[in-house]
SEZA-211951 format. One record per residue: residue number from 1; residue in one letter; x, y, z of N, C-alpha, C in turn. Coordinates in steps of 0.2 Angstrom, whole numbers. Last residue first. Example, Ala and Ser with C-alpha at 12.3 -4.5 7.8 and 13.67 -1.06 7.14 Angstrom:
<atoms>
[atom 2, 's', [64, -11, 35], [68, -5, 36], [64, 0, 39]];
[atom 1, 'a', [66, -28, 39], [62, -22, 39], [66, -16, 39]];
</atoms>
This chain:
<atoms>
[atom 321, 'x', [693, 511, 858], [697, 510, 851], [699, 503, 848]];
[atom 320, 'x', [677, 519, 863], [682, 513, 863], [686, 513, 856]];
[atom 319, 'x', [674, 536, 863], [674, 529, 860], [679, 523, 861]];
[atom 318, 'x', [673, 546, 879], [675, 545, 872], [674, 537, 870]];
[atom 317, 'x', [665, 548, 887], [660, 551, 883], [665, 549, 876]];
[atom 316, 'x', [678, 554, 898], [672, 552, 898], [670, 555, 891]];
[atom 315, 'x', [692, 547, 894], [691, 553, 894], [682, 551, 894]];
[atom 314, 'x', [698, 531, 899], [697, 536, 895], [692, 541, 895]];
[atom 313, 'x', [712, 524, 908], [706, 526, 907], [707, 533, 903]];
[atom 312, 'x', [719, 510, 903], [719, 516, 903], [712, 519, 903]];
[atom 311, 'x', [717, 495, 899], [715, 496, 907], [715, 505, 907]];
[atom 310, 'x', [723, 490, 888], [714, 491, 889], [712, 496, 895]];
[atom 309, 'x', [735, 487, 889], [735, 493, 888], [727, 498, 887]];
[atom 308, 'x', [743, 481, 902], [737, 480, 900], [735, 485, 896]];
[atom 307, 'x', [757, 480, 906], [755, 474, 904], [746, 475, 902]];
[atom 306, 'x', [756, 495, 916], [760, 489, 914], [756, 484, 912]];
[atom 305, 'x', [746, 509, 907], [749, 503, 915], [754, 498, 914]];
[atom 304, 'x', [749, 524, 900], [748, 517, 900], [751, 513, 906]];
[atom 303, 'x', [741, 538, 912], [749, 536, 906], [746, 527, 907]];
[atom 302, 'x', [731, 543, 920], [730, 540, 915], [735, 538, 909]];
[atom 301, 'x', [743, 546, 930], [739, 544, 931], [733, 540, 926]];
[atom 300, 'x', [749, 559, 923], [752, 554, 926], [746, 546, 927]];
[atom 299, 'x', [739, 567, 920], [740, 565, 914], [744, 559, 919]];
[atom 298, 'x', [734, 570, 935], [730, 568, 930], [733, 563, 925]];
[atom 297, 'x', [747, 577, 941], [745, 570, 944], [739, 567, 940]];
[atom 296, 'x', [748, 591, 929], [752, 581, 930], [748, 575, 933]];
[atom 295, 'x', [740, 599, 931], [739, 594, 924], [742, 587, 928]];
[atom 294, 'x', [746, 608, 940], [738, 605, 942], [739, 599, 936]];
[atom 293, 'x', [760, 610, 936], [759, 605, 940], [751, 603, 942]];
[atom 292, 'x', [751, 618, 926], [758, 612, 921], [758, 608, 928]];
[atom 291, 'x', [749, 629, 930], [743, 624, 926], [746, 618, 924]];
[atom 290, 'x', [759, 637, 937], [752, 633, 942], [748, 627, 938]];
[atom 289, 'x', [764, 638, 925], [769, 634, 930], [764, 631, 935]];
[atom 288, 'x', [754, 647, 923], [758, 642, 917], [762, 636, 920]];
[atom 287, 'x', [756, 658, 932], [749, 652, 929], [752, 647, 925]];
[atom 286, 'x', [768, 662, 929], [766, 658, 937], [761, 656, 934]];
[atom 285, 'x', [768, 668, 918], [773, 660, 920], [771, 658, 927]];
[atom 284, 'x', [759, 678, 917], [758, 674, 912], [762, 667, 915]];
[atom 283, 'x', [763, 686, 927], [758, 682, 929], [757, 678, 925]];
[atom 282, 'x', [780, 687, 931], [777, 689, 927], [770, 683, 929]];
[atom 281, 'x', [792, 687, 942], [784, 690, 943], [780, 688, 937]];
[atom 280, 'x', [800, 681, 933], [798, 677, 937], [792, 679, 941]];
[atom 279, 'x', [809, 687, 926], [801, 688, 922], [799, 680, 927]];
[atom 278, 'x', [822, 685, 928], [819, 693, 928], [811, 692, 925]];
[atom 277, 'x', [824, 672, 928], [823, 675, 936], [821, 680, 933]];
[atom 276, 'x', [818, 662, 917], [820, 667, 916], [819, 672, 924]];
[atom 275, 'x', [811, 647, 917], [809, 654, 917], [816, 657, 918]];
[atom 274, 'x', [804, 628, 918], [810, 632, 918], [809, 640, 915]];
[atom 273, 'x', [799, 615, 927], [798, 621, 923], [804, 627, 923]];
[atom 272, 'x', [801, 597, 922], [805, 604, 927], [802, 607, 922]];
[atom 271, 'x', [802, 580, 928], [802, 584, 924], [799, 593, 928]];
[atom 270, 'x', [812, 565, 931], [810, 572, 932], [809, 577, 928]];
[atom 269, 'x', [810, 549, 926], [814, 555, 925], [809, 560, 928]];
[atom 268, 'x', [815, 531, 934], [810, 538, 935], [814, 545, 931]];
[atom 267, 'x', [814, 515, 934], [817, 523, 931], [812, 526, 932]];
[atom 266, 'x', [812, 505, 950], [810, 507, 943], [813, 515, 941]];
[atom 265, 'x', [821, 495, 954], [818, 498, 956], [819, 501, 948]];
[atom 264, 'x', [811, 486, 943], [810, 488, 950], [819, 487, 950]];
[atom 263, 'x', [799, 485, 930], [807, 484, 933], [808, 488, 938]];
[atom 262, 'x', [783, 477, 924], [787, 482, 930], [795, 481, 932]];
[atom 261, 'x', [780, 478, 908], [783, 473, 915], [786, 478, 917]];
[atom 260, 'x', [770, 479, 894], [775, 482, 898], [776, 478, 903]];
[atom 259, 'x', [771, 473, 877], [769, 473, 884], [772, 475, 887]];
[atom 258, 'x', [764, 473, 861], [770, 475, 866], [768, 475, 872]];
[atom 257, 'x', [755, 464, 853], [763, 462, 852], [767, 468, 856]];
[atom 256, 'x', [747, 482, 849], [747, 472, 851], [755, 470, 850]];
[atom 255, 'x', [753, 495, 855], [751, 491, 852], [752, 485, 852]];
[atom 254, 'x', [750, 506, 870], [756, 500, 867], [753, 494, 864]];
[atom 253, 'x', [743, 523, 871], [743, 515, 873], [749, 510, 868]];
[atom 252, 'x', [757, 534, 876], [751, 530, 872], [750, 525, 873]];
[atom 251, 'x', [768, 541, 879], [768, 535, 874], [762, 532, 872]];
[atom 250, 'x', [768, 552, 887], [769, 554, 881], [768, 547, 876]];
[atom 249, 'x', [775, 544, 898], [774, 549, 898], [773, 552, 892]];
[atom 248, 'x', [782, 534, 903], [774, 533, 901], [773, 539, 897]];
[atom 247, 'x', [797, 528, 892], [793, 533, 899], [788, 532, 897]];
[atom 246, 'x', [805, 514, 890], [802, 520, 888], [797, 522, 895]];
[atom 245, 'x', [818, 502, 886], [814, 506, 893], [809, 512, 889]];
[atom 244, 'x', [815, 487, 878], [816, 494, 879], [814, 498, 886]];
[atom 243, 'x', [819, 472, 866], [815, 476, 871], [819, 483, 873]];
[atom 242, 'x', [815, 468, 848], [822, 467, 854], [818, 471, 860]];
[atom 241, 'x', [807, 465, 840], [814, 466, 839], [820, 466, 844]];
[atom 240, 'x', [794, 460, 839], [798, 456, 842], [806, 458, 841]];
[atom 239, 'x', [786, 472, 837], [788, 466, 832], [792, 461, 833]];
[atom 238, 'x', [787, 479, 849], [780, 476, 845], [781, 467, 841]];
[atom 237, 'x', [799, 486, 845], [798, 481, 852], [793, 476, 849]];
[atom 236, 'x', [796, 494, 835], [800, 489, 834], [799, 482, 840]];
[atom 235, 'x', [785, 504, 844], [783, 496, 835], [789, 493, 836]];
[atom 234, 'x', [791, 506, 852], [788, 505, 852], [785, 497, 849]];
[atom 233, 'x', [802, 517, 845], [804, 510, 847], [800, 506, 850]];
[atom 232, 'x', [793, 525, 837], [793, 521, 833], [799, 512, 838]];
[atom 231, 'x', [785, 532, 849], [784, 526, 846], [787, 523, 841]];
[atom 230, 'x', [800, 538, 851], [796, 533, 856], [791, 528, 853]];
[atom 229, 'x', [810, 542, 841], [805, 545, 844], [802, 537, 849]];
[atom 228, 'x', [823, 537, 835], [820, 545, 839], [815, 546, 841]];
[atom 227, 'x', [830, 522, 838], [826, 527, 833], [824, 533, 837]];
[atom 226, 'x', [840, 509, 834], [841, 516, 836], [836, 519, 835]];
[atom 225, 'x', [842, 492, 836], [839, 497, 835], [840, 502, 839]];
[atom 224, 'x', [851, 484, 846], [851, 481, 837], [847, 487, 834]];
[atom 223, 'x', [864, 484, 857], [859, 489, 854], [856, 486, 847]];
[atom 222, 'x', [868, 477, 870], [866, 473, 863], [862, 479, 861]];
[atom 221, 'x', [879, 482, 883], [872, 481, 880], [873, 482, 871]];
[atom 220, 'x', [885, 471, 893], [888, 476, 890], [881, 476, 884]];
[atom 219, 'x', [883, 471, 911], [882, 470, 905], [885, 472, 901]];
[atom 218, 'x', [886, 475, 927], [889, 471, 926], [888, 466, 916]];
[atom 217, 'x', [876, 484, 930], [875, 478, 933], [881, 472, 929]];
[atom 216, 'x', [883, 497, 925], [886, 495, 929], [882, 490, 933]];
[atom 215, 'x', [878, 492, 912], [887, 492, 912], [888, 490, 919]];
[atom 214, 'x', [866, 498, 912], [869, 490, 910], [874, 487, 912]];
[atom 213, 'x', [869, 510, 917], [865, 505, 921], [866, 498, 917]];
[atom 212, 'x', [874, 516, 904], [875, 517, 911], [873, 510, 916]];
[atom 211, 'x', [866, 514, 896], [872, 510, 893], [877, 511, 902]];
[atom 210, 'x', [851, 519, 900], [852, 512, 899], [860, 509, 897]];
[atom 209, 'x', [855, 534, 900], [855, 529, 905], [855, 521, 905]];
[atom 208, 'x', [859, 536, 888], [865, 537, 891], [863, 532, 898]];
[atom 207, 'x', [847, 535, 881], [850, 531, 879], [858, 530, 885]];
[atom 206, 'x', [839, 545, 889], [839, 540, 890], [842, 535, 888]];
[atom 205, 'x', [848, 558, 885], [847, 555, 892], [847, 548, 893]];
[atom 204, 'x', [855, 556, 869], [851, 556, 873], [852, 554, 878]];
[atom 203, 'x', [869, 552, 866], [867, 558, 866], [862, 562, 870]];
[atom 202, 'x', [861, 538, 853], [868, 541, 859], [868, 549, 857]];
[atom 201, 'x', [844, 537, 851], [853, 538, 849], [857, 539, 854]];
[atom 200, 'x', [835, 526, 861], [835, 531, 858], [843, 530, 855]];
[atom 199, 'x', [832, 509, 857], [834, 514, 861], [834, 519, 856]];
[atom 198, 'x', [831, 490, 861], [830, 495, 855], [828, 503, 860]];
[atom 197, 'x', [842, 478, 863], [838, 484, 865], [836, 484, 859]];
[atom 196, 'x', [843, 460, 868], [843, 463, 862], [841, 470, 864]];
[atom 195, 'x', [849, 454, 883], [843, 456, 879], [846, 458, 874]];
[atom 194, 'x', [860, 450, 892], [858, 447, 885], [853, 447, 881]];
[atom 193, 'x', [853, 456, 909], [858, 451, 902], [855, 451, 896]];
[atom 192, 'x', [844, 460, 916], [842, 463, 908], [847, 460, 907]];
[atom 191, 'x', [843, 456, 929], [842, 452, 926], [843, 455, 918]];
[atom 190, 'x', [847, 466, 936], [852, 464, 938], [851, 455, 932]];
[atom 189, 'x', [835, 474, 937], [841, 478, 933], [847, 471, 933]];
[atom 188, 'x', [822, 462, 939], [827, 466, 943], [831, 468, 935]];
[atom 187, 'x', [806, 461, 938], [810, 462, 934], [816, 467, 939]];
[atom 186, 'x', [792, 454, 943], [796, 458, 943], [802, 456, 940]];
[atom 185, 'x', [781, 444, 940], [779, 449, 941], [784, 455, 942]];
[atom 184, 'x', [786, 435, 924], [787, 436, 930], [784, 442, 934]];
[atom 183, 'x', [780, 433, 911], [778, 429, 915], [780, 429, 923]];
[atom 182, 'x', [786, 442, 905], [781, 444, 905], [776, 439, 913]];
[atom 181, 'x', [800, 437, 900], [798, 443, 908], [791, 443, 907]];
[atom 180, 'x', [798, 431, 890], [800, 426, 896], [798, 430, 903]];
[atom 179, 'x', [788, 436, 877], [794, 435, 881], [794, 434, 887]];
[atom 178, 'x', [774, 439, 874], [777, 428, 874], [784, 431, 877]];
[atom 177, 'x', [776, 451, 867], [771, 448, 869], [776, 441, 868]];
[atom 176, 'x', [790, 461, 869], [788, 458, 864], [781, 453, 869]];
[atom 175, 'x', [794, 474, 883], [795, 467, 878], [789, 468, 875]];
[atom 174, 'x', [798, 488, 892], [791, 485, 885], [795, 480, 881]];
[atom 173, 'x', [800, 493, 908], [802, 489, 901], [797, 487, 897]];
[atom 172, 'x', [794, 512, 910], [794, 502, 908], [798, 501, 905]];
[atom 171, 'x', [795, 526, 921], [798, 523, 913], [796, 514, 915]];
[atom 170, 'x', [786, 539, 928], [789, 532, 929], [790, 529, 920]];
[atom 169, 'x', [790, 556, 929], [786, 551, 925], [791, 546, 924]];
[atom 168, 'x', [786, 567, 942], [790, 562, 940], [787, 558, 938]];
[atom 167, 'x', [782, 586, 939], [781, 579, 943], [786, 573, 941]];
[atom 166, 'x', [789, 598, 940], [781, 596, 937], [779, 590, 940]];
[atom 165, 'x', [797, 608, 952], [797, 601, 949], [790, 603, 947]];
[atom 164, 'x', [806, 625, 942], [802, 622, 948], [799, 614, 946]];
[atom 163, 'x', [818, 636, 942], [816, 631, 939], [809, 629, 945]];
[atom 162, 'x', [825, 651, 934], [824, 645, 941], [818, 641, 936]];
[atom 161, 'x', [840, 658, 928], [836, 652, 926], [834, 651, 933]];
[atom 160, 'x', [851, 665, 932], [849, 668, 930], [841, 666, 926]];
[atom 159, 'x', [863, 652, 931], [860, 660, 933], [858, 662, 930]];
[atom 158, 'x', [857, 636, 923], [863, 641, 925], [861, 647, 930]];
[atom 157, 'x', [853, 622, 931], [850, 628, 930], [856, 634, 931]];
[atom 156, 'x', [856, 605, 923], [856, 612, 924], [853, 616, 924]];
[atom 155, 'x', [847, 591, 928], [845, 595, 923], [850, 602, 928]];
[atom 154, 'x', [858, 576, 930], [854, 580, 932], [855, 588, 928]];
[atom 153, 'x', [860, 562, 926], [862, 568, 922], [858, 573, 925]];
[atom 152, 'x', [857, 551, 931], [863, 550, 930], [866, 558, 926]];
[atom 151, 'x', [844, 553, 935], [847, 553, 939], [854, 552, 939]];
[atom 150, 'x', [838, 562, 922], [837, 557, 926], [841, 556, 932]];
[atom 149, 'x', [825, 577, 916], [834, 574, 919], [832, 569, 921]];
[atom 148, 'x', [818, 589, 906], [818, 582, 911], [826, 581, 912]];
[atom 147, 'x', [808, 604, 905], [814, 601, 902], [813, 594, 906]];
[atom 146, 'x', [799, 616, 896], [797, 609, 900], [804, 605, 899]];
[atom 145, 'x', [801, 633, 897], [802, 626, 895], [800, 620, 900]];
[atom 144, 'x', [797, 651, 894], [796, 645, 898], [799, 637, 895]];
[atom 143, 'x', [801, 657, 883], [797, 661, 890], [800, 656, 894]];
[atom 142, 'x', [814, 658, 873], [807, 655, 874], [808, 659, 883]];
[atom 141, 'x', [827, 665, 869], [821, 662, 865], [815, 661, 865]];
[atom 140, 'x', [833, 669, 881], [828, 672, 880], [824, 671, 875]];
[atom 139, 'x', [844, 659, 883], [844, 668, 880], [839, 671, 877]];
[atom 138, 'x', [839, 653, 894], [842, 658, 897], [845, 664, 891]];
[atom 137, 'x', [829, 646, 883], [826, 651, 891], [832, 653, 894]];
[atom 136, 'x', [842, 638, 878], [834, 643, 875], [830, 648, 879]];
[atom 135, 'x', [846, 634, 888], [849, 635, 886], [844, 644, 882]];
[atom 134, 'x', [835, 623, 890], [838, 629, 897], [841, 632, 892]];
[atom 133, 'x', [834, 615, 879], [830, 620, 880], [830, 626, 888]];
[atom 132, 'x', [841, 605, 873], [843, 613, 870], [839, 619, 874]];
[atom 131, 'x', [839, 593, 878], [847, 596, 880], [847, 604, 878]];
[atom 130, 'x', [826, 591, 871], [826, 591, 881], [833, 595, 880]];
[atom 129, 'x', [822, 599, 856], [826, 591, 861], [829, 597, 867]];
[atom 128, 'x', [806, 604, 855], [812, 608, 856], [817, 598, 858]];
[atom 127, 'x', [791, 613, 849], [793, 606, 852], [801, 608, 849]];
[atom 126, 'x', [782, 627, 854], [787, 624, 850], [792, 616, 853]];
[atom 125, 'x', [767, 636, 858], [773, 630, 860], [778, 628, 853]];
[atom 124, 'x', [762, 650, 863], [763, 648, 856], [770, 642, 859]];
[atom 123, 'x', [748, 660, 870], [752, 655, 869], [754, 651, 864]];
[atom 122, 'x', [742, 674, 874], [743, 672, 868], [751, 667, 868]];
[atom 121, 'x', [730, 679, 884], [736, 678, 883], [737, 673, 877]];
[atom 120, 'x', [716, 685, 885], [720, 691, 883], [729, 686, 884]];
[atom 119, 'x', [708, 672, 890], [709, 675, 883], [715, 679, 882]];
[atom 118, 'x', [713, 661, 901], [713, 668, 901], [715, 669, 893]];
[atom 117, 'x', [705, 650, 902], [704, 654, 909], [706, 662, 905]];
[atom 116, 'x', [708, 645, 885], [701, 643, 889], [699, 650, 895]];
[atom 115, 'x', [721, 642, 887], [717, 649, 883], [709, 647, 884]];
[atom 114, 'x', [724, 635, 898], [727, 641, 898], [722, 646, 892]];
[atom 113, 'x', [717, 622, 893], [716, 625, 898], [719, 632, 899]];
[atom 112, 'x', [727, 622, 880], [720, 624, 881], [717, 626, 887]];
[atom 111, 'x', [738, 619, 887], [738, 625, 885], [730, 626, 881]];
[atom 110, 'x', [735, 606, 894], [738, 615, 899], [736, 618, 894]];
[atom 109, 'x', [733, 597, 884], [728, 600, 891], [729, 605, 891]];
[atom 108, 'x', [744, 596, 879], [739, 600, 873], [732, 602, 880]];
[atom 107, 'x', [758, 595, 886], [757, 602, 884], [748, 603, 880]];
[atom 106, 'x', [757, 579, 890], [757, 585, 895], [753, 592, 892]];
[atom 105, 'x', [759, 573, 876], [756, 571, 882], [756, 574, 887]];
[atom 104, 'x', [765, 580, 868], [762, 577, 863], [757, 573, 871]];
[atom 103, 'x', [775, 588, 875], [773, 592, 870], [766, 588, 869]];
[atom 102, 'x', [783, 576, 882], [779, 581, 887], [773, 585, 882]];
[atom 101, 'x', [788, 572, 870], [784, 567, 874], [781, 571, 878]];
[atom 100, 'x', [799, 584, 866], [794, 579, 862], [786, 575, 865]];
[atom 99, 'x', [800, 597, 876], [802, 590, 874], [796, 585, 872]];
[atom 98, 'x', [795, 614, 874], [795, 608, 878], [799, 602, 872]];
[atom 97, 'x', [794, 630, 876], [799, 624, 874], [798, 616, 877]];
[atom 96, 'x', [783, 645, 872], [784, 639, 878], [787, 633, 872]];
[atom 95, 'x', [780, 662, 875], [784, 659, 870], [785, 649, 875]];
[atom 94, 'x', [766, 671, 878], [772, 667, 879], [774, 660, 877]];
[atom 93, 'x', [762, 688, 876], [763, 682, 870], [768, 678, 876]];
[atom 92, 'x', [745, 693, 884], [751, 695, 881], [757, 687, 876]];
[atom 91, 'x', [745, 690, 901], [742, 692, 895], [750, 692, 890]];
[atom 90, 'x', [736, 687, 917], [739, 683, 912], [738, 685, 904]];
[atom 89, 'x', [732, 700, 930], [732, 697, 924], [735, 695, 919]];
[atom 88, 'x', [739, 713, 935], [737, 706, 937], [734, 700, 933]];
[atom 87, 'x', [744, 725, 929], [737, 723, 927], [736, 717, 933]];
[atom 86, 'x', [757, 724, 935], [754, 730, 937], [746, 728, 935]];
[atom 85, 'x', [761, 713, 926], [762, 713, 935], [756, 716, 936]];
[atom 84, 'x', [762, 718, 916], [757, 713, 917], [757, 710, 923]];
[atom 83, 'x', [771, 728, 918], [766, 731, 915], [760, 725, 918]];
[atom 82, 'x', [782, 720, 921], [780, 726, 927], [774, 727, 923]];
[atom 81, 'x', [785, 715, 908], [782, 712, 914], [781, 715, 920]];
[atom 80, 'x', [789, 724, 900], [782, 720, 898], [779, 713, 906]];
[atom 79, 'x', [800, 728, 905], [795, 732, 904], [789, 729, 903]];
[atom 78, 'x', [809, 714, 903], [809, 717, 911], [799, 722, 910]];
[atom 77, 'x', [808, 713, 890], [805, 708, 893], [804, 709, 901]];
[atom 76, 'x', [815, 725, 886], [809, 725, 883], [803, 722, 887]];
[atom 75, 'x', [829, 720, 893], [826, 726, 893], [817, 727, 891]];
[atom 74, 'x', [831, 708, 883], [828, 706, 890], [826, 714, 894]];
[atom 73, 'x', [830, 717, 870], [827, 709, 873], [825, 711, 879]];
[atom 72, 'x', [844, 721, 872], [836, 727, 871], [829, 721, 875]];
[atom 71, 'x', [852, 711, 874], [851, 714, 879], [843, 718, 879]];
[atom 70, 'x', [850, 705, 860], [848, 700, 867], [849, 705, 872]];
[atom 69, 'x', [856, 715, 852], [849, 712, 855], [847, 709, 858]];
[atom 68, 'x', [869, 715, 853], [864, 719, 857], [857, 719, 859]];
[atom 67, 'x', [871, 701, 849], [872, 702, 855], [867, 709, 859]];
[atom 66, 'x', [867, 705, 836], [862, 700, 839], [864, 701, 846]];
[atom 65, 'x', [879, 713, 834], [871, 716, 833], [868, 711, 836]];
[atom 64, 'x', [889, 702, 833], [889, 709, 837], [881, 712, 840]];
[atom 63, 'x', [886, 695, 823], [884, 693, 829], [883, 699, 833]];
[atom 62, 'x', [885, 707, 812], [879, 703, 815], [879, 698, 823]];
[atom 61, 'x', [900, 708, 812], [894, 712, 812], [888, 708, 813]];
[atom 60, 'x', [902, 694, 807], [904, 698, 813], [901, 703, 816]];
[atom 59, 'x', [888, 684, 800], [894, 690, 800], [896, 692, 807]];
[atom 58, 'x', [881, 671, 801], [881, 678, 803], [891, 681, 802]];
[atom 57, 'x', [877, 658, 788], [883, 662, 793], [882, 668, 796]];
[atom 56, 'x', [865, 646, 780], [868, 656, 779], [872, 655, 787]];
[atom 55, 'x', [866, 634, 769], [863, 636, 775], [866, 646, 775]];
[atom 54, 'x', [871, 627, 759], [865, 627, 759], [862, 631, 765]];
[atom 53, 'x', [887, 638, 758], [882, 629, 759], [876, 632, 756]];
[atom 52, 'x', [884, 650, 768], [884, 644, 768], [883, 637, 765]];
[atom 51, 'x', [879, 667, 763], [877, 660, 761], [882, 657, 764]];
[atom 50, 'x', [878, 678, 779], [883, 678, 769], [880, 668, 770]];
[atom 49, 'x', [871, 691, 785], [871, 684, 782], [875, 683, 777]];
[atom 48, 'x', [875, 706, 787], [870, 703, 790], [873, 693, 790]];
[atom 47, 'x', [881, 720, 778], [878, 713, 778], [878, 709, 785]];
[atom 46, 'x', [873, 737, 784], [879, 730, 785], [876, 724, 781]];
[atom 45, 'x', [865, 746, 783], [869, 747, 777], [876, 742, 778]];
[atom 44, 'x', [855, 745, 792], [862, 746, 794], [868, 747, 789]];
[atom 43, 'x', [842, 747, 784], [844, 751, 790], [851, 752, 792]];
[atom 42, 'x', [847, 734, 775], [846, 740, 774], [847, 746, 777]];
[atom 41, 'x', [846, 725, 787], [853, 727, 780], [853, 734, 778]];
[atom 40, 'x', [833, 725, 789], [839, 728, 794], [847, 727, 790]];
[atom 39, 'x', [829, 720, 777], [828, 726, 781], [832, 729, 782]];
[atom 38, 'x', [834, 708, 780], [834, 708, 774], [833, 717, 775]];
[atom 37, 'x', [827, 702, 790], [835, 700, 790], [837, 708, 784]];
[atom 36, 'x', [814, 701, 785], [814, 707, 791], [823, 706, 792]];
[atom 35, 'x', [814, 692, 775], [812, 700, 774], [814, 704, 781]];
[atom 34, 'x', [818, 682, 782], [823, 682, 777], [822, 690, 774]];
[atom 33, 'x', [806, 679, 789], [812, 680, 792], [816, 683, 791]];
[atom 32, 'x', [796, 676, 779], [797, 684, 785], [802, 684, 785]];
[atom 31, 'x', [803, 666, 773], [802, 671, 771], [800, 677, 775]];
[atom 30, 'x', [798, 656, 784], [805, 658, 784], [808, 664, 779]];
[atom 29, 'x', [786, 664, 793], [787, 659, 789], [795, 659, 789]];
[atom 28, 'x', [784, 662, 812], [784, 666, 806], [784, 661, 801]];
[atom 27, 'x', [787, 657, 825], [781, 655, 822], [780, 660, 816]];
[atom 26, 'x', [801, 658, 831], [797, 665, 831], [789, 664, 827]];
[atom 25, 'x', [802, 645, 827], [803, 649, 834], [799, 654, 835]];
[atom 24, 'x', [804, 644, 815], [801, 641, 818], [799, 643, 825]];
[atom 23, 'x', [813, 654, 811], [806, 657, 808], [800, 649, 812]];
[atom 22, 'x', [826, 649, 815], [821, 654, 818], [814, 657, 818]];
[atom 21, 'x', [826, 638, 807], [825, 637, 814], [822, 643, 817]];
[atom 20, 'x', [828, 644, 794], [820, 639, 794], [821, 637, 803]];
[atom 19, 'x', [839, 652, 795], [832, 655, 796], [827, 650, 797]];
[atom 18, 'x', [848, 644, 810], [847, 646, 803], [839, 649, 801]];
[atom 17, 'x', [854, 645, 823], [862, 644, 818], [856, 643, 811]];
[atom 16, 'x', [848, 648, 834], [846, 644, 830], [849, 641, 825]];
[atom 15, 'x', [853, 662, 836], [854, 657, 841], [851, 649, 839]];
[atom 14, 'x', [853, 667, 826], [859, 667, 831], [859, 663, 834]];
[atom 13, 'x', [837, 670, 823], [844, 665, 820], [850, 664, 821]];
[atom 12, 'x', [835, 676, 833], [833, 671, 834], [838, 668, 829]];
[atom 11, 'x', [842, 689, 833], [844, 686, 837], [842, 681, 835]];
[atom 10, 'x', [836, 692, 819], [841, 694, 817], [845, 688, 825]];
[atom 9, 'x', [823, 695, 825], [823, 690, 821], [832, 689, 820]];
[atom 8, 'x', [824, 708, 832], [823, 698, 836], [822, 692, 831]];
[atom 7, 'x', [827, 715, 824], [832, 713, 829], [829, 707, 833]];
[atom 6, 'x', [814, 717, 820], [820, 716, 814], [827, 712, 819]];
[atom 5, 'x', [809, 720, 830], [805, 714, 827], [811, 710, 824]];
[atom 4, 'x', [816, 733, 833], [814, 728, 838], [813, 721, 834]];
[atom 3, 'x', [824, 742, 819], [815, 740, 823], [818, 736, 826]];
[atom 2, 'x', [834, 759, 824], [832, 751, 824], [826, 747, 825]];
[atom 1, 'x', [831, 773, 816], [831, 769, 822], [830, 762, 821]];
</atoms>
């Protein structure tokens, strides 16, 4: 008889295209991985994996098999939810994807508050980029995800996916300290000529939307800086490199030498809980989705203001920084 574990591991790589992704996923090490891969060879007396490169390929055979795994899966995931239906209580393992900025400024509340209310459930987050993670919860990688969209790319929900809003987090422009816009109280889309950016890579939502909205005020936008995470465009900004849009959401207060201004109308991206329709009773994703929209108007609310970054309020009882 085929193990389960062995077959969810054999899926995750699948879907992961390698063992250090899945063994990230599945919170294992990558040696588990490569043992419980390693097994079900055995059992099936098929190869499984053939070396790539530096990386490993599923065989035809295997995908085959990861295919049927994905069905025992969501069979297994139907039984384990009627089960925690029938208790009414939040239990059990749920697997949650979010996007970098939501992970690092949304997710550490919730999921203390979630293990805090209810013990008997065991939450495990994986920081995931925003475009892979519907994808992830419609094959059943992860339980839940926190995804976003803007208004030039609205977030899909294929079948068999719903979704619900968490709230909307307002984006800045962050110039350099002494820049010209700082002295104005607003800032139209209709003035960003002949800045210098600094933005995510192309690919990203947000860099998609700045080359969009540039274009269609009539610009052709100056990228001088590319970088992946938020604060590092941040410090670039900082240092007088060039300016930015960034979302509050997840940024932190804005080092000396950054300032934010209000641009009006201002970027807004949406952010979404996303589940699996056949585990939509389950009690562990309804609290989880109750706990992710009670969180926002908070965390929203304490995200850095424009132009002050003294003004954020801080957690009672903590130290000034």
């Amino acid at each position: 008889m085929l193990d389960l574990s062995r077959l969810r591991a054999l899926h995750a790589v699948s879907v992961h295209g390698s063992v250090a992704g899945a063994a990230a996923a599945l919170g294992y090490t990558p040696s588990a991985v490569s043992q419980q891969i390693a097994k079900l060879e055995r059992e099936t007396r098929t190869t499984l994996l053939e070396r790539r490169g530096r990386g490993v390929a599923l065989t035809d055979e295997a995908r085959h098999l990861a295919e049927t795994a994905q069905e025992l899966l969501a069979i297994v995931e139907r039984a384990e939810t009627t089960l925690e239906e029938r208790r009414g209580l939040p239990s059990g393992l749920l697997r949650v994807a979010a996007f970098a900025s939501a992970a690092r400024g949304l997710l550490p509340g919730v999921l203390a508050d979630l293990a805090g209310r209810h013990p008997a459930l065991d939450v495990r987050l994986t920081e995931v980029d925003p475009h892979l993670s519907v994808d992830l919860v419609a094959r059943g990688v992860t339980d839940l995800a926190v995804a976003h969209d803007w208004d030039i790319a609205p977030l899909p929900a294929p079948e068999g996916v719903e979704q619900a809003v968490i709230g909307d987090d307002r984006c800045e422009l962050v110039v350099p300290e002494g820049h010209p816009f700082t002295t104005r109280r607003v800032i139209r889309r209709a003035d960003l000529g002949g800045q210098r950016w600094v933005c995510q890579p192309p690919g990203r939502v947000c860099h998609d939307w700045l080359m969009r909205t540039l274009r269609t005020a009539g610009f052709e936008p100056d990228v001088a800086h590319v970088a992946e995470e938020n604060h590092t465009v941040v410090a670039l900004v900082a240092a007088g490199l060039g300016v930015a849009v960034v979302p509050r959401l997840g940024t932190g207060r804005l080092p000396a030498g950054a300032v934010a201004v209000p641009l009006e109308p201002a970027p807004v991206r949406r952010l979404y809980a996303l589940w699996r329709t056949g585990a939509a009773r389950r009690p562990a994703i309804t609290e989880a989705v109750r706990t992710l929209r009670e969180h926002w108007p908070r965390v929203a609310q304490e995200a850095p203001l424009p132009g002050d970054a003294a003004s954020v309020p801080r957690p009672p009882g903590a130290a000034p920084q």
